[in-house]
C-alpha positions in Angstrom: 7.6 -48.8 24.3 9.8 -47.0 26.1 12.9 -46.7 24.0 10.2 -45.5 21.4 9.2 -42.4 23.7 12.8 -41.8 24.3 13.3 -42.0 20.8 10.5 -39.2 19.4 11.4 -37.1 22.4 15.1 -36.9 20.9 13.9 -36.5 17.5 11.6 -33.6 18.8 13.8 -32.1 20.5 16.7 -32.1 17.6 13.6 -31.0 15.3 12.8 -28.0 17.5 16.7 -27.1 17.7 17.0 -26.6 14.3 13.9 -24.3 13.9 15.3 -22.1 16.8 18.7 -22.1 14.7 16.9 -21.4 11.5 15.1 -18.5 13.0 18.6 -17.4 14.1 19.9 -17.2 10.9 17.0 -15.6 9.2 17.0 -12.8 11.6 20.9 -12.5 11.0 20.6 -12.1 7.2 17.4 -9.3 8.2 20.1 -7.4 10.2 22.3 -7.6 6.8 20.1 -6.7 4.5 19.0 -3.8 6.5 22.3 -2.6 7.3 23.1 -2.9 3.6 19.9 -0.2 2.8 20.9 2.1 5.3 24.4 2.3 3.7 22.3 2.7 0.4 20.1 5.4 1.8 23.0 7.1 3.6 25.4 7.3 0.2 22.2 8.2 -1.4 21.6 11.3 0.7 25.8 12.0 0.3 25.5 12.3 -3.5 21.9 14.2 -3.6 24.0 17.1 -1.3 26.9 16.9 -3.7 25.2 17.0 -7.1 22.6 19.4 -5.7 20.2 16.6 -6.5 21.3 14.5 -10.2 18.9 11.9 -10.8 22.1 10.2 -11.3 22.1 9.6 -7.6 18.6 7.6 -7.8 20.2 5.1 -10.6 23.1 4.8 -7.8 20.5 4.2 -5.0 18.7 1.6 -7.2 21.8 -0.2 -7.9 23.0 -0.2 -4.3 19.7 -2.1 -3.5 20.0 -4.1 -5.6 23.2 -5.3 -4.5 21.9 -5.6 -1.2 19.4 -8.1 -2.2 22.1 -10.5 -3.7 24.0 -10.4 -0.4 
C-alpha cells in the first residue's frame, strides 16, 4: 500500500514536470513568433518610407509572416 502511494506520488510529480516544461516551451516559441512579426512590421515600415508606399511592400509583409509562422 505504501510503495503504491510512493509510486503515483512519483508519477504525479514527473507528470506535473513535464506540463511546467511544456508550458516553457510554448511560451518560448510565443516570444519567437512575435519577435519574427516585429521584424516583419519593422522591414515593413522600412520599405513603405523607401517606396513612398508600393503595395509591393504589403506582398513583402505577407510573405515575411508567413515565414514566421513556419518557424
Amino acid at each position: 500500500m505504501v510503495q503504491k502511494a510512493i509510486i503515483l506520488g512519483i508519477s504525479a510529480f514527473i507528470f506535473s514536470t513535464g506540463l511546467v516544461y511544456a508550458d516553457a516551451v510554448k511560451e518560448g516559441e510565443f516570444d519567437v513568433a512575435n519577435s519574427c512579426a516585429a521584424s516583419c512590421r519593422a522591414q515593413h515600415n522600412q520599405c513603405r518610407i523607401a517606396t513612398k508606399g508600393s503595395p509591393s511592400c504589403d506582398a513583402k509583409l505577407n510573405q515575411c509572416l508567413k515565414g514566421c509562422l513556419k518557424k
